[in-house]
C-alpha positions in Angstrom: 0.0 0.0 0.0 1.5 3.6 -1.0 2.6 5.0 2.3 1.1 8.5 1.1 -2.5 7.0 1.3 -2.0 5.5 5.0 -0.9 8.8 6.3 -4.2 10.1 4.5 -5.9 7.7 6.0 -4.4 8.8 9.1 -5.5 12.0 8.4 -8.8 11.4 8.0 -9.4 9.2 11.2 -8.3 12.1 13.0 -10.3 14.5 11.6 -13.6 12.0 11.3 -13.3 10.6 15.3 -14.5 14.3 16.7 -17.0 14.6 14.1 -18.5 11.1 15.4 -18.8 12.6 18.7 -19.9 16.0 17.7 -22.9 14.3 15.9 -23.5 12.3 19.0 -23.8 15.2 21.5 -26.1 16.8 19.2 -28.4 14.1 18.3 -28.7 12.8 22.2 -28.6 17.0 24.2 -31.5 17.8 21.7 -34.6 17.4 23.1 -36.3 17.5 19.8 -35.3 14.6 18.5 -37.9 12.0 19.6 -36.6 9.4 21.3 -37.1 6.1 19.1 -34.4 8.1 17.1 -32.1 7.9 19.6 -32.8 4.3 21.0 -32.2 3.3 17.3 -29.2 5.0 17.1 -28.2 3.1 20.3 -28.9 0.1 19.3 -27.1 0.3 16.1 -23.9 1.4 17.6 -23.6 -1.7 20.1 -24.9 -3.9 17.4 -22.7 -2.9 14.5 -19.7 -1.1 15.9 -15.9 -2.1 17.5 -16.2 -1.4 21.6 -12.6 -0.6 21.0 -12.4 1.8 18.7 -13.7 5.2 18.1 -16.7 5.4 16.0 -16.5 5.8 12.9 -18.2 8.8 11.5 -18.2 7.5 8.2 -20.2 4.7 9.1 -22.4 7.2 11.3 -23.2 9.2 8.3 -24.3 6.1 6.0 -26.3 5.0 8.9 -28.0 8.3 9.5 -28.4 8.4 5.6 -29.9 4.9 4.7 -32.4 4.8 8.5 -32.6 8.6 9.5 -32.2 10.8 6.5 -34.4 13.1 8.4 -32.4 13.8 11.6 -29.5 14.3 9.4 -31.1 16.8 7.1 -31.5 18.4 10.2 -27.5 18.0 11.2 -26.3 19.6 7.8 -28.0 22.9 8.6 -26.3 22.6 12.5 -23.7 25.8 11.9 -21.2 23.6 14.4 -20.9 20.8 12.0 -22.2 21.6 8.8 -19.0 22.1 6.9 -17.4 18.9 8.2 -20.1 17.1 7.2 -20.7 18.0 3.9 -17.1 17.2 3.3 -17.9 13.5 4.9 -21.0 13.1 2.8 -18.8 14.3 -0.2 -16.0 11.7 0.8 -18.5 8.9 1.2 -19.3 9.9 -2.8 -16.5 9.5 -3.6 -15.9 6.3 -2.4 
């Protein structure tokens, strides 16, 4: 594997573990979000996700993409994230 790509891979961990957790803290401190959203979103992390590594906010995205497109509608207008996830939601594209 080029050595270039793990270090952008790197790179991008870094930058998509916060995200993860930014997303998180919003979706679970709003109160408007009803909370079958959340207990899905629960149960989908324990099911699908490492207990030993950070979340993976790529995986988040998809997830809120494919089950809750409507909460994350919501998250792309949130001015504390917005940016960083349009450029997940443009890497996923890509990809």
């Amino acid at each position: 594997m080029d050595p270039r790509r793990i270090e952008d891979k790197a790179e991008e961990d870094s930058v998509d573990d916060p995200l993860a957790q930014r997303i998180l803290d919003i979706i679970f401190q709003d109160p408007d979000v009803r909370r079958l959203y959340k207990e899905s979103l629960t149960d989908w992390i324990l099911d699908t996700q490492p207990r030993t590594a950070p979340l993976d906010a790529a995986a988040l995205v998809q997830y809120l993409t494919a089950h809750q497109p409507d909460l994350l509608n919501r998250l792309k207008i949130n001015v504390r994230i917005k940016e960083d996830l349009a450029r997940a939601l443009e890497s996923i594209e890509r990809n």
